[in-house]
BAFI-3210 file (N, C-alpha, C; in Angstrom, 3 decimals, decimal comma, padded with zeros to 6 digits):
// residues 276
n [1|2|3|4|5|6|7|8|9|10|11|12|13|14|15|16|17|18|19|20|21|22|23|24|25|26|27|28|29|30|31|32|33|34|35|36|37|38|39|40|41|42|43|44|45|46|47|48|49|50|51|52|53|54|55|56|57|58|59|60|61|62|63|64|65|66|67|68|69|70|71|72|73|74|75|76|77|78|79|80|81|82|83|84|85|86|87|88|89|90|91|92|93|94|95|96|97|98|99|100|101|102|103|104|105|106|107|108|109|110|111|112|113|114|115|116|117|118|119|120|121|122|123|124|125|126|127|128|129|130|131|132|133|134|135|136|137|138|139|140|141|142|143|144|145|146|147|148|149|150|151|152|153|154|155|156|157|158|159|160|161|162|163|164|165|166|167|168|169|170|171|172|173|174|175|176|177|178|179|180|181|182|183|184|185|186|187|188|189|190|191|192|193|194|195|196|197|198|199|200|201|202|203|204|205|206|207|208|209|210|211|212|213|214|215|216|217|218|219|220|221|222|223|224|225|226|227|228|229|230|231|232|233|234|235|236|237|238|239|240|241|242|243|244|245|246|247|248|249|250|251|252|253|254|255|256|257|258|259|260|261|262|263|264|265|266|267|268|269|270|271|272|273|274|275|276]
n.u [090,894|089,430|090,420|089,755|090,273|093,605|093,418|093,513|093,711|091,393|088,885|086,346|086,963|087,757|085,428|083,654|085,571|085,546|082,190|082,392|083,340|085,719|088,373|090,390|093,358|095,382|098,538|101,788|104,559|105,821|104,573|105,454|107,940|108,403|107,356|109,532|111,893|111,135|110,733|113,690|114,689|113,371|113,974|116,868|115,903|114,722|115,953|116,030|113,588|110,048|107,715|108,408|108,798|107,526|108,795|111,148|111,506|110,298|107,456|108,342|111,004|110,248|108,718|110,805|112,305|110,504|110,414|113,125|113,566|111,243|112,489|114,716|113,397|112,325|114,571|115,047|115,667|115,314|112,964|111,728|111,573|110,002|107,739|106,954|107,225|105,056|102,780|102,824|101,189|099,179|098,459|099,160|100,518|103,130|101,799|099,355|098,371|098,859|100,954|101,565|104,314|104,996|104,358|104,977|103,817|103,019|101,351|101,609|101,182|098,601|099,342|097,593|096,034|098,105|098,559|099,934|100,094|097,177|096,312|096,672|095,257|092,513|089,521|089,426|088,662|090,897|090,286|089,499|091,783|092,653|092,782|092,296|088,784|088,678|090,828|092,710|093,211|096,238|097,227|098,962|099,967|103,105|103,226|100,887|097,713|094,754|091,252|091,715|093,496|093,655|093,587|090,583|087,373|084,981|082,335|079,819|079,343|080,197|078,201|077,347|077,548|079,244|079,930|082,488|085,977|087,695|087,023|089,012|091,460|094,074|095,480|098,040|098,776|098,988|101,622|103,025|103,677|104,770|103,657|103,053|104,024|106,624|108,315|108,319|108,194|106,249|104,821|101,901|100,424|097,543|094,422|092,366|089,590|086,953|084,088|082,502|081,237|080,395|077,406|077,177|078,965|081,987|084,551|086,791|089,658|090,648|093,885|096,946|100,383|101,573|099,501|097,317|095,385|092,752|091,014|088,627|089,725|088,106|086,938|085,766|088,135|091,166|093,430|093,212|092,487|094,611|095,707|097,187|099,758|102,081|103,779|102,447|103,187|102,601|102,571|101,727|099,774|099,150|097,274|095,923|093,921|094,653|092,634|090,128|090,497|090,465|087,467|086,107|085,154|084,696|084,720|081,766|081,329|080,488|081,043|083,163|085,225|087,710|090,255|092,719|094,763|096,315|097,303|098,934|101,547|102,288|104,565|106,478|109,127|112,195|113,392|116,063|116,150|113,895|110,493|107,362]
n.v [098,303|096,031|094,160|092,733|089,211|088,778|088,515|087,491|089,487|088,902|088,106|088,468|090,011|092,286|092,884|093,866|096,234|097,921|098,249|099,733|099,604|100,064|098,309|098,036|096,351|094,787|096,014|094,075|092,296|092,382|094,636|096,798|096,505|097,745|100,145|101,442|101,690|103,570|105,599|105,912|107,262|109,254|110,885|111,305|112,922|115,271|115,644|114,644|113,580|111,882|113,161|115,472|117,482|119,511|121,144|121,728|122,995|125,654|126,163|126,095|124,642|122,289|121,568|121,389|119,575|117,349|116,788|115,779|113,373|111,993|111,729|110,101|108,061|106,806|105,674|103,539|100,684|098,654|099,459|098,956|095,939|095,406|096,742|094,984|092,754|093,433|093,467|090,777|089,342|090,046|088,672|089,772|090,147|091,135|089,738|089,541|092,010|095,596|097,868|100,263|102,500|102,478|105,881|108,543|110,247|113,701|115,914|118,225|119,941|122,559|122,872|123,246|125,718|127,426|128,943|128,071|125,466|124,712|123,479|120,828|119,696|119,457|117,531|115,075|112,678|109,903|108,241|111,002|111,483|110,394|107,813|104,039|103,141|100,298|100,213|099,591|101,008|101,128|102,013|103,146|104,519|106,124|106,304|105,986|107,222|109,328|110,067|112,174|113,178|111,712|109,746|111,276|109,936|109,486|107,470|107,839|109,248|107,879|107,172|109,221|112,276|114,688|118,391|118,859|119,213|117,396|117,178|118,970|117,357|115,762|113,000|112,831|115,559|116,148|114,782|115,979|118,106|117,667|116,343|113,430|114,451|115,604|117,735|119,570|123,426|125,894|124,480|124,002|122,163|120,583|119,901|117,784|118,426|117,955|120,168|121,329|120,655|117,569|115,802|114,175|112,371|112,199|109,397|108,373|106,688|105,512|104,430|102,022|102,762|101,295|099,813|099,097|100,227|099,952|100,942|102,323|103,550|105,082|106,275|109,391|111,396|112,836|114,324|114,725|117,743|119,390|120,452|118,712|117,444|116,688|116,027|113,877|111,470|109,416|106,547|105,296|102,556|102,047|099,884|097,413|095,035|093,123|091,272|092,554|095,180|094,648|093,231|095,108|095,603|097,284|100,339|102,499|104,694|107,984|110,863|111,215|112,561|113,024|112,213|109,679|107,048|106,448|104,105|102,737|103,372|102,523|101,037|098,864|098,355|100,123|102,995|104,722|107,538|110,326|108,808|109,954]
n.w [117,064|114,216|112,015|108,872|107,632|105,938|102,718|099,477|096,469|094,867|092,491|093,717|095,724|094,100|093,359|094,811|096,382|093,842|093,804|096,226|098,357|100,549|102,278|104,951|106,013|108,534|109,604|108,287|108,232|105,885|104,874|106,969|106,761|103,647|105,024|107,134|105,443|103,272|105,345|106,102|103,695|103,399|105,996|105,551|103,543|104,309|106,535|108,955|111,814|110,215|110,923|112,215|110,123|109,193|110,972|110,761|107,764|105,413|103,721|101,217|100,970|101,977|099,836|097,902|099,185|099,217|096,522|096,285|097,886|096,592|094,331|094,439|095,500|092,964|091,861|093,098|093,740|096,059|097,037|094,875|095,311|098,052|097,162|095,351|097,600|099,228|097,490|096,577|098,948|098,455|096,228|093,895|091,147|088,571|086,008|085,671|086,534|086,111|087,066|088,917|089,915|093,260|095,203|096,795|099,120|101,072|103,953|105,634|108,495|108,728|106,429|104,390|104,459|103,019|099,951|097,754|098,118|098,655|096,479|096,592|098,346|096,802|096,397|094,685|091,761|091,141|088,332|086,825|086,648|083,891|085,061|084,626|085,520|086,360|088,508|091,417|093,980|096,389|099,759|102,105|105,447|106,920|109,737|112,491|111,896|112,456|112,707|112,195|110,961|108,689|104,890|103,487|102,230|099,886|100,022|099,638|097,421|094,806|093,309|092,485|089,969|090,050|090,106|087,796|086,599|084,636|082,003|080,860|081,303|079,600|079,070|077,606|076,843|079,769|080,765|079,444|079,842|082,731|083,993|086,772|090,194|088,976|090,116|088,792|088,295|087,852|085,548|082,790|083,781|084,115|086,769|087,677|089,831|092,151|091,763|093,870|097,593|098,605|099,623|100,555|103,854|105,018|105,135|106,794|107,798|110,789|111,053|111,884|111,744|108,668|108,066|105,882|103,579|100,760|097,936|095,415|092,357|091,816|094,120|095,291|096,862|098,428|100,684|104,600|105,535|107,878|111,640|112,997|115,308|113,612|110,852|108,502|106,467|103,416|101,585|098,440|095,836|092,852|091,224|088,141|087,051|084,752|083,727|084,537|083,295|080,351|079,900|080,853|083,809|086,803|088,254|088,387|086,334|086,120|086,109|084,443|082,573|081,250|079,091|077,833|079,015|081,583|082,561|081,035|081,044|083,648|085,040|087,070|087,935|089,082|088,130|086,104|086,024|087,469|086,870|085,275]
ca.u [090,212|089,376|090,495|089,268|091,354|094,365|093,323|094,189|092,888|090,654|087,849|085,388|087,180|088,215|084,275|083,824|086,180|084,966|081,270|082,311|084,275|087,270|088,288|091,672|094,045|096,269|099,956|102,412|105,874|106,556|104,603|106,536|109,872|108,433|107,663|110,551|112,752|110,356|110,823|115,153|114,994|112,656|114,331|117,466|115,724|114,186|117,157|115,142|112,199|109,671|106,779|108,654|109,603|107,112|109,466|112,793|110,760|108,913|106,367|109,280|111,645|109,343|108,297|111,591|112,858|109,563|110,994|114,108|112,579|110,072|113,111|115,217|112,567|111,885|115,364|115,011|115,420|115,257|111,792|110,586|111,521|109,646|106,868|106,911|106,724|103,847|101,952|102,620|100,794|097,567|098,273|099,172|102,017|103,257|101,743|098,154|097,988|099,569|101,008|102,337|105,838|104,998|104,315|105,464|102,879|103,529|100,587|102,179|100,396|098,047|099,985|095,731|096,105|099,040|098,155|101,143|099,965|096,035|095,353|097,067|094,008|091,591|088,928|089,241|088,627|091,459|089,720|089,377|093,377|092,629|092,863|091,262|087,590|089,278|092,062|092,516|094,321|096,668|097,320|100,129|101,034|104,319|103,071|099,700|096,669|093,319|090,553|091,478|094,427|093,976|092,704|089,542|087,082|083,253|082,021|078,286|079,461|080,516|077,591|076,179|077,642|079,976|080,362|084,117|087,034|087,978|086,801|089,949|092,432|094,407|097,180|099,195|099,354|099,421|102,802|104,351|103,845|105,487|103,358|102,965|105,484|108,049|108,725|108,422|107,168|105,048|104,311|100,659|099,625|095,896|094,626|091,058|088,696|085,533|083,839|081,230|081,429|079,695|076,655|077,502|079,603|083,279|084,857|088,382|090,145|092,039|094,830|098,127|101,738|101,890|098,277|096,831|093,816|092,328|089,945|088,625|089,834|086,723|086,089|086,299|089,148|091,494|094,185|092,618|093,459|095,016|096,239|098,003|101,446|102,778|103,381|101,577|103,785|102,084|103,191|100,475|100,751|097,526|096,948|094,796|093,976|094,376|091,088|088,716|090,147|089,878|086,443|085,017|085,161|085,458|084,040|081,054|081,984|079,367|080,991|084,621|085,434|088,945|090,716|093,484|094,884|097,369|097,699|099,490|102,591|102,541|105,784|107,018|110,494|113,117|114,196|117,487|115,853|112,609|109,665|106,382]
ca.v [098,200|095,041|093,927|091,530|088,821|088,832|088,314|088,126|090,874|088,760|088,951|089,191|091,348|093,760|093,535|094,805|097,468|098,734|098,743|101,073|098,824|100,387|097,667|098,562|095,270|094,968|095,557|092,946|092,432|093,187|096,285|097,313|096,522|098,794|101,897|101,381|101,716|105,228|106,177|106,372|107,669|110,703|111,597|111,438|114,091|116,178|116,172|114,149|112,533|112,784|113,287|116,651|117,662|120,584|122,264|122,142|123,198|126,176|125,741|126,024|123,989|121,407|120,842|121,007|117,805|115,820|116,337|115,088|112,137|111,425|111,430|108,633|106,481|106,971|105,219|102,700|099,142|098,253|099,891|098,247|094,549|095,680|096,765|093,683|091,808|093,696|092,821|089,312|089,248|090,231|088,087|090,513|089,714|092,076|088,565|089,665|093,353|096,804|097,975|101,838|102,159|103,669|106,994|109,181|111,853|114,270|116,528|119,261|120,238|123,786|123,372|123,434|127,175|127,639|129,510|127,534|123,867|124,251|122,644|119,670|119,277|119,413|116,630|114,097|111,306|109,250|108,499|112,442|111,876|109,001|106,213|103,272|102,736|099,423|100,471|100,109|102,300|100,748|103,496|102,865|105,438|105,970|106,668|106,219|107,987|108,883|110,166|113,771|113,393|110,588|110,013|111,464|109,545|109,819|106,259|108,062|109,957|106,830|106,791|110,357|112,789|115,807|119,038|118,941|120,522|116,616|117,728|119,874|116,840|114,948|112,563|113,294|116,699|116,298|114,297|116,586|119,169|116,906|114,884|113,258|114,019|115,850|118,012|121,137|124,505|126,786|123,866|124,668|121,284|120,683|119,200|118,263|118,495|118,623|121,840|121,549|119,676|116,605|116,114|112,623|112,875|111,837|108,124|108,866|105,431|105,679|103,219|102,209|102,831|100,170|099,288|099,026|100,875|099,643|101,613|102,246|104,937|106,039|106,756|110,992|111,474|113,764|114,854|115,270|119,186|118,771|121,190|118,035|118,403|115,948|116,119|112,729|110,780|108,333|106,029|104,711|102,040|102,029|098,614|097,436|093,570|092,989|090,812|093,571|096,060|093,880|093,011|096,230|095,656|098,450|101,037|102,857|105,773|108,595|112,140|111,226|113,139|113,138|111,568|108,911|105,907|106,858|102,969|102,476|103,863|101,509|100,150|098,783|098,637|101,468|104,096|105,763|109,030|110,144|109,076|110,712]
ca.w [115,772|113,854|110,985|108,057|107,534|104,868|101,789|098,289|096,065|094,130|092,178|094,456|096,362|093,284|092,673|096,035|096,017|092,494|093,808|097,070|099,490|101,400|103,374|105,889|106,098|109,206|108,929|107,885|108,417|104,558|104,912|107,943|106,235|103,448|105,987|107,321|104,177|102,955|105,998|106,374|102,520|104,558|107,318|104,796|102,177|104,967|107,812|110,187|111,671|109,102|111,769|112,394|108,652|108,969|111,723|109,473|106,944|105,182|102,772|099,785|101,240|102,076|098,559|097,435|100,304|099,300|095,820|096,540|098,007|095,342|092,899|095,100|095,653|091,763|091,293|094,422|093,171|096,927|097,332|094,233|095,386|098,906|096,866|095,038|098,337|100,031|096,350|096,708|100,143|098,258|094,984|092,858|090,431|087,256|084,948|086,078|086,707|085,547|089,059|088,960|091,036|095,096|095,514|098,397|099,755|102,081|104,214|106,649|109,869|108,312|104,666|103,587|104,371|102,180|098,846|096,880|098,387|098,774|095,443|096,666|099,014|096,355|096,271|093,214|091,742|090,290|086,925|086,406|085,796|083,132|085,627|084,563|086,495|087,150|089,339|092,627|095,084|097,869|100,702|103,381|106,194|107,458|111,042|112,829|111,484|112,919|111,797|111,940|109,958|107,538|104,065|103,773|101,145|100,090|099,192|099,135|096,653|093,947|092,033|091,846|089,417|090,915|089,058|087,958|085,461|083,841|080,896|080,470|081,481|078,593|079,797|076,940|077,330|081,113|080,767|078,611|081,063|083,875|085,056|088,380|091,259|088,461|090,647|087,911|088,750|087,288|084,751|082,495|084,209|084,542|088,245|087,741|091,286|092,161|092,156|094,563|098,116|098,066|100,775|101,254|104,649|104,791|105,625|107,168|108,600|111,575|110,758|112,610|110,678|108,102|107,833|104,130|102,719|099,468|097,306|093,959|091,715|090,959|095,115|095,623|098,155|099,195|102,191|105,499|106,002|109,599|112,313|114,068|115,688|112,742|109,160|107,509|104,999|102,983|100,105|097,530|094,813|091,687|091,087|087,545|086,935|083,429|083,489|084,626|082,393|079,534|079,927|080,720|084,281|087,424|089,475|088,277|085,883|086,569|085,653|083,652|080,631|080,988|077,684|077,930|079,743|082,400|083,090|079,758|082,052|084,660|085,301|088,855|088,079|089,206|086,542|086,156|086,715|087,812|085,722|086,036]
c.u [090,405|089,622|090,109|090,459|091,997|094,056|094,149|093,197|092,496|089,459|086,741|085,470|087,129|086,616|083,229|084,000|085,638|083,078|081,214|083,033|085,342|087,722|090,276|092,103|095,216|097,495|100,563|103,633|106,423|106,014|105,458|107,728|109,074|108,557|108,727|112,081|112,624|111,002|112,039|115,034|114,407|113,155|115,954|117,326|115,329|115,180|116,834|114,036|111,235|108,269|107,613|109,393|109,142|108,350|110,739|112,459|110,044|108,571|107,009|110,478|111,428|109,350|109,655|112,861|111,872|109,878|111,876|113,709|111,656|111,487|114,102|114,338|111,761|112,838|115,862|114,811|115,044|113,338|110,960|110,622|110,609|107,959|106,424|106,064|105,225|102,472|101,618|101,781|099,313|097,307|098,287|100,293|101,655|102,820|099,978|097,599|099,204|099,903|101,964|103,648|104,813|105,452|104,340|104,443|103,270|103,015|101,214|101,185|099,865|098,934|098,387|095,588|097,139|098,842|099,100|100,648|098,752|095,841|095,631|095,823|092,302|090,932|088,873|088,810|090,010|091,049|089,670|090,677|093,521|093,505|091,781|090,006|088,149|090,377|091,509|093,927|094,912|097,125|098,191|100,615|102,159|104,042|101,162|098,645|095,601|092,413|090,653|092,518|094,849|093,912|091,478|088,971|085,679|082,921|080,570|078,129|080,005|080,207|076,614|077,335|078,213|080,227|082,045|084,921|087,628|088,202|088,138|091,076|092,752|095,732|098,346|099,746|099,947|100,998|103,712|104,730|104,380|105,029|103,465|104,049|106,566|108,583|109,095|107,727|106,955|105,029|102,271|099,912|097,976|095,658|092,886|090,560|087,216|085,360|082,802|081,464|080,353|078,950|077,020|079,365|081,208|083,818|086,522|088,952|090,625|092,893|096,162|098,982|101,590|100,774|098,020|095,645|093,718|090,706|089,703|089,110|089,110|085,524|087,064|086,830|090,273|091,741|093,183|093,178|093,595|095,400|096,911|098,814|102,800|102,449|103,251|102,279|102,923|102,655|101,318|101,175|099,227|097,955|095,904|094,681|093,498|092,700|090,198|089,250|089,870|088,082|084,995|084,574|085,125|084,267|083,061|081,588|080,720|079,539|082,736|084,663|086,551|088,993|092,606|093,267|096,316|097,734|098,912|100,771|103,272|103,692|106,438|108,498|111,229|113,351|115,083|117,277|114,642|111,516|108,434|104,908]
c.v [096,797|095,351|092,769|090,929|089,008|088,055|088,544|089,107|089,818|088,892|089,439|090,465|092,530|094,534|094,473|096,138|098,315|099,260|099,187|100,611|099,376|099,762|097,860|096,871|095,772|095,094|094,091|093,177|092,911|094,507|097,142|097,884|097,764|100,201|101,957|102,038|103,589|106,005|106,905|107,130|108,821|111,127|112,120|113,177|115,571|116,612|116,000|113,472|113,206|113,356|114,984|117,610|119,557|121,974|122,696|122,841|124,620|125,623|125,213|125,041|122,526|120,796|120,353|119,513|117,098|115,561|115,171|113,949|111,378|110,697|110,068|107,901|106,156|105,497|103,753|101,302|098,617|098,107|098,837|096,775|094,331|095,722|095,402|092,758|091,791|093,422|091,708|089,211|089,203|089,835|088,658|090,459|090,645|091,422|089,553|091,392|093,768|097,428|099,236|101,816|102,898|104,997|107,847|110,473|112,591|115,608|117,009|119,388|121,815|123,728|123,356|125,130|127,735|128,008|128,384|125,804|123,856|123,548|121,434|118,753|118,800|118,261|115,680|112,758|110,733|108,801|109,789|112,423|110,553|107,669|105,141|103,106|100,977|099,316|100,746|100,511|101,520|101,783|103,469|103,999|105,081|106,100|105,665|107,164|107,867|109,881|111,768|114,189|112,508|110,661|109,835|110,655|109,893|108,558|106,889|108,529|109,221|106,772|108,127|111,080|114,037|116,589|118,753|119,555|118,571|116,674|118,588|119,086|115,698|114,553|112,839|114,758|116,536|115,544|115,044|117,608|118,668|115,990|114,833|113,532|114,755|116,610|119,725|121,811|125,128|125,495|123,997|123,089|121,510|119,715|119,291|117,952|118,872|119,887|122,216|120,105|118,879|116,860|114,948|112,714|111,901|110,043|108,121|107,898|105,799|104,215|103,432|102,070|101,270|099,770|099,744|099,135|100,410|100,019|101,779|103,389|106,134|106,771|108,518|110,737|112,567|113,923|114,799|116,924|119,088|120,280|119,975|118,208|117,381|116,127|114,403|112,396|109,756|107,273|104,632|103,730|101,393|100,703|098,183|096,075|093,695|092,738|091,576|094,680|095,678|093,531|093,828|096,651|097,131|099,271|101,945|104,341|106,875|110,343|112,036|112,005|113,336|111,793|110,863|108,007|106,176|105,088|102,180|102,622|103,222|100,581|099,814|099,399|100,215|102,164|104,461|106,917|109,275|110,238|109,069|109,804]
c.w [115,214|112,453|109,972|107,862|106,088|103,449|100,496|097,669|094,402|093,563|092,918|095,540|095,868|093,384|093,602|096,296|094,750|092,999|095,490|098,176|099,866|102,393|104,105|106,913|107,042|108,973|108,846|108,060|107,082|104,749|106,064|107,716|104,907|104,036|106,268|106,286|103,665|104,553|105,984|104,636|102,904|105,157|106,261|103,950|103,134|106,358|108,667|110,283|111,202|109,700|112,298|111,486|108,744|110,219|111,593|108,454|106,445|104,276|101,165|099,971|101,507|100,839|097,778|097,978|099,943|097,702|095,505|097,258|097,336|094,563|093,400|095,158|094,304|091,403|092,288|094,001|094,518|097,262|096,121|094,530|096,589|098,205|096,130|095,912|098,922|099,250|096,485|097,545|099,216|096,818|093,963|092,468|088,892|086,114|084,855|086,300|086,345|086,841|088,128|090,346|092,229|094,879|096,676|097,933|100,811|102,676|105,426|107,780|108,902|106,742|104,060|103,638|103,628|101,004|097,694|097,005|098,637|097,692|095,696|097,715|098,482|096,388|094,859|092,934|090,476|088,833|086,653|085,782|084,524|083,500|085,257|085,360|087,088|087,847|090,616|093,374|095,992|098,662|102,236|104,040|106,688|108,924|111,656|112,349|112,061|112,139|111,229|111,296|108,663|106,410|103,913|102,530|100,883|099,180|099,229|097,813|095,141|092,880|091,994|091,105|089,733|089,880|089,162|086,589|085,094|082,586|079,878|080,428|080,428|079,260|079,031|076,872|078,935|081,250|080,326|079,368|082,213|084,123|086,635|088,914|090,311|089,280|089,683|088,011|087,871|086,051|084,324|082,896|084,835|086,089|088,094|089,093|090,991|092,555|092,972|095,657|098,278|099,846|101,459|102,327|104,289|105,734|105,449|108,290|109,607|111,394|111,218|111,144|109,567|107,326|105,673|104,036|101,276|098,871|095,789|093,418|091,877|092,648|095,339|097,250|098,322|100,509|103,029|105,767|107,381|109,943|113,323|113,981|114,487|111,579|108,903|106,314|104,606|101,742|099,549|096,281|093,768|091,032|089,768|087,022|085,469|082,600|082,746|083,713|080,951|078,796|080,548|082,769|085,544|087,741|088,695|087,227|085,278|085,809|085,745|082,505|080,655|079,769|078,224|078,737|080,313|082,775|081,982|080,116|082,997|085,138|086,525|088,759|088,341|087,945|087,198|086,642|086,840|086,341|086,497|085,534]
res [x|x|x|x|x|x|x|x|x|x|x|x|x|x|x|x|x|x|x|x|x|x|x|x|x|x|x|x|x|x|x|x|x|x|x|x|x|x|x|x|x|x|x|x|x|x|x|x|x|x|x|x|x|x|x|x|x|x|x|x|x|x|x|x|x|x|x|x|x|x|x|x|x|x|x|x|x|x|x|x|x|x|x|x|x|x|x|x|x|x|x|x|x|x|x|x|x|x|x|x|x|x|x|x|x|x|x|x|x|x|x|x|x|x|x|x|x|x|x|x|x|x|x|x|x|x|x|x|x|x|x|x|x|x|x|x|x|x|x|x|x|x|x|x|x|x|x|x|x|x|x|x|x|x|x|x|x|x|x|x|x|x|x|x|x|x|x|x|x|x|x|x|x|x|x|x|x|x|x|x|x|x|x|x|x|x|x|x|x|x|x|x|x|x|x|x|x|x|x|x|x|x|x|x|x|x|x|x|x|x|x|x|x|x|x|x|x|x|x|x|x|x|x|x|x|x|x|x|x|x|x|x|x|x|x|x|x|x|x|x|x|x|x|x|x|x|x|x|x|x|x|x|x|x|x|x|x|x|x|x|x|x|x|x|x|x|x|x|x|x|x|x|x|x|x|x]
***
């Protein structure tokens, strides 16, 4: 597979990305040394390699090790100087953009058949959770990905109008109720998705360990549901250039009615304890 060369994530690129661009940047030795890092804090929370988490694992135990993993790499000064670096690479400094700390994901082999973890499959769009339309997504596996286990996206789907449940999502409530990643159950958290699958067909990278995906908020995406013989870690990091949100900038905003600004949050640095 080819890759475009290394760029920074400037404007023409953002303006790119905002009007449907997903372009997939080769690894790097900083991103490496990130996987690397997610990775031993994984095998750590889960009692092994994290490509075989699902077979230590049930469905409850699972959630409760990707917890415990979320909440260390919550408090990970290491991870955030890593994340830092792999920023720098693409010109992005905390002067210039609102950068959200790295987020650890974590898609089981059949957890899409799971009654307790299907909603985690649902189709969304990042703005539905009051992400800025000028935010963009960075998307790092811990392993190899292909197309039948990656993240799935629908750039046809950008600029038409998807029925959906937004309408119902307020960040201030949604925080008070946990929030992202808290790791609290039965919480009356809202999860808006589309409610109807889109016709426009699916655009699912295959990308080696390390590699870097960059997308807009505002592109509908969602897990690949897999039956491969590996569980799929990922770590993500929402990116918003002061500029373009400033000036009105950003990805097409077609069928939002969610209320707030989840970017208002945005803090790289480590916390003491997990913040959501």
């Amino acid at each position: 597979m080819s890759y475009p060369r290394a760029t920074g994530l400037h404007a023409s690129l953002r303006a790119a990305i905002h009007a449907g661009a997903c372009p997939v940047l080769a690894p790097t030795p900083r991103s490496q040394q990130l996987v690397a890092h997610v990775r031993a804090v994984v095998a750590a929370a889960f009692g092994g390699t994290p490509e075989t988490a699902h077979q230590r694992h049930d469905v409850h135990t699972f959630f409760v090790a990707l917890t415990r993993a979320r909440q260390a790499l919550a408090r990970d000064h290491h991870l955030t100087a890593l994340t830092r670096s792999v920023l720098a690479e693409l010109g992005v400094t905390e002067h210039a953009f609102a950068i959200d700390r790295a987020r650890l994901r974590g898609v089981a082999p059949g957890a899409h058949r799971e009654p307790i973890t299907r909603d985690a499959y649902a189709l969304h769009r990042d703005t539905w959770y009051a992400n800025p339309r000028a935010q963009i997504n960075l998307w790092i596996p811990l392993r190899n990905v292909s197309a039948r286990d990656g993240l799935q996206l629908f750039p046809g789907a950008l600029r038409r109008a998807l029925p959906n449940d937004s309408a119902a999502f307020d960040y201030a409530a949604f925080q008070a109720a946990g929030g992202f990643q808290s790791g609290r159950v039965g919480t009356p958290a809202v999860y808006p998705r589309a409610l109807t699958v889109p016709s426009a067909p699916a655009y699912v990278p295959a990308m080696p360990c390390a590699a870097r995906l960059l997308f807009s908020a505002a592109q509908l995406h969602g897990p690949t549901p897999h039956d491969e013989a590996e569980t799929r870690f990922s770590v993500d990091v929402r990116v918003v250039a002061r500029l373009d949100q400033r000036f009105g900038r950003g990805a097409p905003s077609v069928d939002n009615a969610s209320r707030g600004d989840a970017s208002r949050n945005y803090h790289l640095t480590a916390v003491a304890g997990e913040r959501t």
